[in-house]
C-alpha positions in Angstrom: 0.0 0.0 0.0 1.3 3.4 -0.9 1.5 6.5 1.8 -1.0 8.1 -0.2 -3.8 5.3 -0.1 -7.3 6.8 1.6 -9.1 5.4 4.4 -11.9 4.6 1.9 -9.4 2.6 -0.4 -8.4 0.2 3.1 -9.6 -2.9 2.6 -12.3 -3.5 5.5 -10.6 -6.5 7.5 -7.6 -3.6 8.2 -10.2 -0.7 9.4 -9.4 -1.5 13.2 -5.9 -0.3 12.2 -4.8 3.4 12.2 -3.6 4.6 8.7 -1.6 8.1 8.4 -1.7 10.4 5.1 2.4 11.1 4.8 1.8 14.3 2.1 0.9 17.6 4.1 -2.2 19.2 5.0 -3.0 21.6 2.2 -4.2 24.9 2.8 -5.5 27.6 0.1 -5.9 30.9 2.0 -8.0 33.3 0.3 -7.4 37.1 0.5 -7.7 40.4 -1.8 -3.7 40.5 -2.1 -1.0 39.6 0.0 -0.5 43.6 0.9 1.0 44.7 4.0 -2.5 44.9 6.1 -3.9 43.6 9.3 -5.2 40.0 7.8 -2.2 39.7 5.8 0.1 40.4 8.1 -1.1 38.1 10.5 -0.8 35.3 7.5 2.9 35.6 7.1 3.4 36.0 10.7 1.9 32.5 10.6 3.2 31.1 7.7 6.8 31.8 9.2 6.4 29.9 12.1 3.9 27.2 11.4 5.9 23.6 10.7 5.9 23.9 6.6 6.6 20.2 6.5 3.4 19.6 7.8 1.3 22.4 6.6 1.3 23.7 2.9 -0.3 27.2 2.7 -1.0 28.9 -0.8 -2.9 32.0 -1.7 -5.3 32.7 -3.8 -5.6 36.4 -5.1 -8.0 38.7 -6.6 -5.2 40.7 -8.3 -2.4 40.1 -11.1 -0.5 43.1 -9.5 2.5 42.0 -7.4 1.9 42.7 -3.9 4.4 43.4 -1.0 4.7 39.6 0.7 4.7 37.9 -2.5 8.4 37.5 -3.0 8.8 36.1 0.2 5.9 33.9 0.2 6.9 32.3 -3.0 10.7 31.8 -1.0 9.0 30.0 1.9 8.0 27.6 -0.6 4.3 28.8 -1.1 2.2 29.7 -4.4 0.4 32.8 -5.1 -2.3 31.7 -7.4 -4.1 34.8 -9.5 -7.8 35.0 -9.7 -9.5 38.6 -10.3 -12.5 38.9 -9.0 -15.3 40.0 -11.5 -18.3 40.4 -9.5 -20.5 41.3 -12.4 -19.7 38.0 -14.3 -19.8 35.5 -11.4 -19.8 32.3 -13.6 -16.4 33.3 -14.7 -15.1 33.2 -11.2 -16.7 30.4 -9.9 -15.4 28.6 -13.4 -11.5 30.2 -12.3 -12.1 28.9 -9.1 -13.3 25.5 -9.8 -10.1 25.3 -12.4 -7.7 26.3 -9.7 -8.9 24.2 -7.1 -8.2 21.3 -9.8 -5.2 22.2 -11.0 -3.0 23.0 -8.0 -5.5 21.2 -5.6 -6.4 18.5 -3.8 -6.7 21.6 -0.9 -8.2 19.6 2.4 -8.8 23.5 3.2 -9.8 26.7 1.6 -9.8 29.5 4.7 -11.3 32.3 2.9 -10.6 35.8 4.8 -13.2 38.0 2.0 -15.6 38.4 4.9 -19.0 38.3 3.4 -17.9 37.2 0.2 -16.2 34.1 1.8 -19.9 32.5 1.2 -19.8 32.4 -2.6 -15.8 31.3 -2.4 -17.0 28.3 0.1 -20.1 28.0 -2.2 -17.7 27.1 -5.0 -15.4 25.0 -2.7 -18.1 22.9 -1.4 -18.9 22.1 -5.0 -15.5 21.2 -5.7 -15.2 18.5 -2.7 -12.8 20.6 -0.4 -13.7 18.4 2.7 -12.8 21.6 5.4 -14.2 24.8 4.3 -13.7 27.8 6.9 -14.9 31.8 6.8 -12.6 33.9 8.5 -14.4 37.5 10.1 -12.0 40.1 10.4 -14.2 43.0 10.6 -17.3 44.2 12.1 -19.0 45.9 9.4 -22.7 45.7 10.6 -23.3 49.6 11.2 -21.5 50.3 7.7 -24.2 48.2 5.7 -26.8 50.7 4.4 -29.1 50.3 1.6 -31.4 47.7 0.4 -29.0 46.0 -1.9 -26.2 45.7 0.4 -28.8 44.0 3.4 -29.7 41.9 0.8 -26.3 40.8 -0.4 -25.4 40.5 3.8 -28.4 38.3 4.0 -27.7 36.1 1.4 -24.0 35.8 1.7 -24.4 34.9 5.6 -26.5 32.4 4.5 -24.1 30.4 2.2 -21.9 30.5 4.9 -24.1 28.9 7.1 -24.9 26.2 4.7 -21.2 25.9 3.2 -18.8 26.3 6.1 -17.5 23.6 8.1 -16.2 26.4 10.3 -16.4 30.1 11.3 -13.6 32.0 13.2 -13.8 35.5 14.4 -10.5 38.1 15.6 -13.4 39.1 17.7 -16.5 38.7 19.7 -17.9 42.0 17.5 -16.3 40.2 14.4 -17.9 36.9 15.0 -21.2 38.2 16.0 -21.0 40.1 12.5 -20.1 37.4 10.4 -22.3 34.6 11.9 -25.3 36.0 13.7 -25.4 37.2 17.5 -26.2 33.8 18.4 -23.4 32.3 17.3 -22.2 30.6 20.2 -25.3 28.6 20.0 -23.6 26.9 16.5 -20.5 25.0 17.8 -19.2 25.8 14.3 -18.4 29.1 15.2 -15.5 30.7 16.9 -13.2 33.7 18.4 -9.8 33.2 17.3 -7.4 35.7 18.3 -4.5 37.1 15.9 -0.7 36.7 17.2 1.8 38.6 16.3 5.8 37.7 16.3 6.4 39.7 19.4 10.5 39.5 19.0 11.2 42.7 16.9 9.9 44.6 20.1 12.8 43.0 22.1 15.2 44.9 19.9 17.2 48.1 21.2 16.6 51.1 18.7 17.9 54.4 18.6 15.4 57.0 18.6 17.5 59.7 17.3 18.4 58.7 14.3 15.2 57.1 13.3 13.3 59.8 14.1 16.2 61.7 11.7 15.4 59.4 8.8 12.0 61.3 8.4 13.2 65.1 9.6 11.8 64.6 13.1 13.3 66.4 15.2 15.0 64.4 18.3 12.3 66.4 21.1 9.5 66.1 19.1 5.9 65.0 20.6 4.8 62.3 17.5 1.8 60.9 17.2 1.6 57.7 14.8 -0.6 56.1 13.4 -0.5 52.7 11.0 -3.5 52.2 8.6 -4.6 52.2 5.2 -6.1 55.3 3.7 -9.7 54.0 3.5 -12.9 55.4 5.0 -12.7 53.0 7.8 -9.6 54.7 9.5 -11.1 57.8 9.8 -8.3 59.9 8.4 -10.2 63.2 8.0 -11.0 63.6 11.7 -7.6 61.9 12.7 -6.0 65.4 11.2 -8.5 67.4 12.5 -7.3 66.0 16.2 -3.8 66.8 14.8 -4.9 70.6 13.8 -6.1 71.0 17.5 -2.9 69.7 18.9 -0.9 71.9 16.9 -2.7 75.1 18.8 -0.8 74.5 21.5 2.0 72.1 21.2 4.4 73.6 18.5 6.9 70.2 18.4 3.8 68.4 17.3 4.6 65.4 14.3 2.2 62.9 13.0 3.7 59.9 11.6 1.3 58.3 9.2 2.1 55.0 8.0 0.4 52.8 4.9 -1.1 54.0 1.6 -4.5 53.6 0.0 -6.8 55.7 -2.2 -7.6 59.0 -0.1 -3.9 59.2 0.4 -4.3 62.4 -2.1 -7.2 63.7 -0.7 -5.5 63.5 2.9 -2.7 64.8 1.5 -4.7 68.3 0.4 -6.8 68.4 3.6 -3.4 68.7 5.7 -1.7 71.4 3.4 -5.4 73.5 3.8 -5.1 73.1 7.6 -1.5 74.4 7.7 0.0 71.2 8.6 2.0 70.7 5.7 5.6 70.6 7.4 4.0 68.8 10.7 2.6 65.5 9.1 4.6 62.5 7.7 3.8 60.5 5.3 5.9 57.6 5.1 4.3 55.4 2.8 4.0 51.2 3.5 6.8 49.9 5.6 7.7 46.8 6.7 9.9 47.9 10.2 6.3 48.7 12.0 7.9 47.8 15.3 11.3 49.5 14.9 9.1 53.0 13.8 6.6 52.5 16.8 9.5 52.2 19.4 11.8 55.0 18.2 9.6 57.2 16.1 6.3 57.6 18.2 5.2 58.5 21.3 1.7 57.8 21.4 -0.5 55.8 19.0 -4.2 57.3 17.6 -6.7 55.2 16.1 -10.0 56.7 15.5 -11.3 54.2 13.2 -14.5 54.1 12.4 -14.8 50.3 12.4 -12.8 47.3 13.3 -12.7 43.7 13.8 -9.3 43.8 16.4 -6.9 45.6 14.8 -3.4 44.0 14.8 -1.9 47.8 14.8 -3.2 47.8 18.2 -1.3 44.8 19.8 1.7 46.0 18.5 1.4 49.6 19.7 1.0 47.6 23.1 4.2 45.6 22.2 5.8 49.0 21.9 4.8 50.4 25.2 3.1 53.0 23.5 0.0 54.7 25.0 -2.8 53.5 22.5 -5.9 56.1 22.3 -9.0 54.4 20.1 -12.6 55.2 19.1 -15.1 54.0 21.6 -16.3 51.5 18.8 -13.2 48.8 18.9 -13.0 45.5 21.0 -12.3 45.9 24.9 -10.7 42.6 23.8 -7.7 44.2 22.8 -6.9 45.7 26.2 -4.1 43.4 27.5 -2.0 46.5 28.8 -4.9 48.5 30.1 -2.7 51.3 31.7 -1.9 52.4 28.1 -5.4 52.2 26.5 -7.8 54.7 26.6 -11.2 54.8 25.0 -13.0 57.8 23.2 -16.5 57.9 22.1 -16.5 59.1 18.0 -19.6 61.6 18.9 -16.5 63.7 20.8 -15.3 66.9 19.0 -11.6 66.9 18.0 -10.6 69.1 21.0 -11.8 66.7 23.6 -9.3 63.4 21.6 -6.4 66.8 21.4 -6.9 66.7 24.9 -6.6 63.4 25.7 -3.7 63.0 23.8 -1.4 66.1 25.5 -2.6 64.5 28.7 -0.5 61.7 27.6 2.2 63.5 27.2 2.2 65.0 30.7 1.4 62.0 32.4 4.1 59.4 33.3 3.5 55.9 32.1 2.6 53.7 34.8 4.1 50.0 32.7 7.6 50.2 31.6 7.8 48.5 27.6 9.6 45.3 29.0 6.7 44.5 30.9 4.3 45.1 28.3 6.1 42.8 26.4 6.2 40.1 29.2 2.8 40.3 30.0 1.8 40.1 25.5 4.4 36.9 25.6 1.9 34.8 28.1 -1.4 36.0 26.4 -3.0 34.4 23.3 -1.8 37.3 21.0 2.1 36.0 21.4 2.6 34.4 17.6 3.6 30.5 19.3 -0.2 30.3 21.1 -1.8 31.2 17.8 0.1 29.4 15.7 -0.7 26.3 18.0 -4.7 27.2 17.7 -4.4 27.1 14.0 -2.6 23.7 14.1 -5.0 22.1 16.2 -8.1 23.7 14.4 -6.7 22.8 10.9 -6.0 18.9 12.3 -9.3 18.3 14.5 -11.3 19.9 11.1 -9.3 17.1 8.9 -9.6 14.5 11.0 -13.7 15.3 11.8 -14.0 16.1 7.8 -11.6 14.6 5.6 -11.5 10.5 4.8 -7.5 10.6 5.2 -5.1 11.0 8.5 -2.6 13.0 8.3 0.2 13.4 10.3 
């Protein structure tokens, strides 16, 4: 008998015996593109760590542009498979789809991460025989969804999942409640499943001067920093309002913007109006996040108007960096409560200003070190999540596939 031979293929008289599939378990992640974002980031964080004998991730696409982590997935032994979304010709995907999942498959997994769109890409896997099919929430979007068409398309795209998925994970109570009903503990399909990051680039010594020269920062500066795509969500506009109110009164104020998106321009114009032009820095996508956080900033503002649990936000924590948020984000991500604080959206600029010179003059109460101790032993260290994933993507084989595996 080969290593590859099913349990289905066994003849019956050996059934008592246990049988092991030798190849990997093979996983096709789903995702826009592999860009340097919150869900992405997390993915490479894991494929890094996670035992690549064992475990085969690939990633499916919905661009043909290259996209920041695709060089080094494809070095780690990974494939980035292309397949643009056309959501006005949906037969063409689901045929690109159904073609893909033949010609690089068998995948015992697709783990789809396109939110409410994971139900027609689970739709489509189901139909293909993927035994493990599993819709990833990384978002609470259920005050954004307005209009008749866009309930509808909610509606009906929850409900695939419901019938398609073999599992549902959320980075978040909110997240999980958005994805798969607010009675979705009731389903013992669904899920919270924290991110981790790789918490060792925080244990690094930087020197704050001469980062902070790399972007004309002066070495007393008081910077504010924020990581996020330019997208609605973030909440940009008001975020350089907050910064215009700061300005009044502290003249060393910098704001250290990091990532790019489509508003970037219209950001861009709204900060030379306000008189901000040589006080904001816009520094594009990087890939040193923690290395900026810990010499660059000194306190980290996220007024977004929406999230799932941002990532952003563990690492600011990481950093030891006083984290100030809109009322609307997860208490979940509070594992160094001394250095969050919470601010309902409904507050005028002045009030967040406020809050964030208050910073300034306060003395932290947690040194970074122990920040970083106290992240290390919580389920947002990179090894505990890793070890979640492992045991989810195993138990789901074992519970839906005909093979063992290893």
């Amino acid at each position: 008998m080969n290593t590859f031979t099913r349990i289905k293929d066994i003849d019956h008289k050996d059934s008592h015996q246990s049988f092991t599939q030798q190849r990997p378990i093979r996983i096709l992640h789903v995702v826009g593109g592999m860009v340097r974002g919150g869900i992405e980031t997390w993915l490479m964080h894991i494929l890094r760590h996670i035992d690549r004998d064992r475990f085969q991730m690939d990633f499916l696409v919905h661009t043909t542009e290259p996209c920041a982590y695709d060089e080094e997935i494809r070095s780690l032994g990974s494939q980035i498979i292309s397949c643009p979304l056309q959501r006005k010709y949906p037969w063409v995907y689901a045929a690109n789809i159904k073609r893909i999942l033949r010609e690089f498959g068998p995948y015992d997994i697709v783990h789809s991460h396109l939110h409410h769109f994971s139900g027609y890409v689970l739709y489509l896997a189901k139909q293909a025989g993927v035994p493990v099919r599993i819709a990833h929430s990384h978002n609470d979007t259920s005050a954004q969804e307005k209009g008749l068409y866009r309930r509808w398309y909610r509606s009906f795209m929850k409900s695939l999942i419901a019938h398609n998925a073999t599992l549902g994970c959320g980075c978040s109570y909110q997240a999980t409640a958005d994805l798969f009903g607010t009675q979705w503990q009731d389903d013992s399909r669904w899920q919270v499943f924290y991110f981790g990051i790789d918490l060792k680039p925080f244990e690094n010594t930087v020197d704050r001067v001469a980062i902070r020269a790399e972007f004309g920062i002066p070495a007393d500066a008081f910077v504010i920093g924020h990581v996020g795509r330019f997208h609605p969500q973030k909440n940009h506009r008001f975020l350089i309002e907050i910064a215009a109110e700061i300005a009044k009164r502290e003249p060393q104020m910098r704001l250290l913007l990091l990532g790019e998106g489509y508003l970037q321009l219209e950001i861009y114009q709204k900060v030379v109006q306000m008189g901000l032009g040589d006080r904001v820095i816009f520094a594009g996508t990087r890939s040193d996040i923690p290395r900026l956080m810990m010499g660059a900033m000194d306190v980290f503002l996220l007024p977004s108007l929406h999230e799932g649990l941002p990532i952003v936000s563990i690492e600011a924590q990481a950093a030891g960096l006083p984290l100030i948020l809109s009322d609307v984000i997860t208490d979940e991500l509070q594992k160094i409560k001394p250095l969050v604080q919470k601010i309902s959206l409904s507050q005028p600029a002045r009030v967040w200003a406020d809050a964030v010179l208050a910073v300034r003059n306060s003395q932290s109460r947690i040194t970074q070190t122990d920040s970083l101790a106290i992240l290390k032993n919580s389920d947002f260290n990179i090894s505990s999540s890793v070890q979640a994933l492992v045991k989810t993507y195993v138990d789901e084989c074992h519970k839906n596939c005909q093979a063992k595996y290893i």
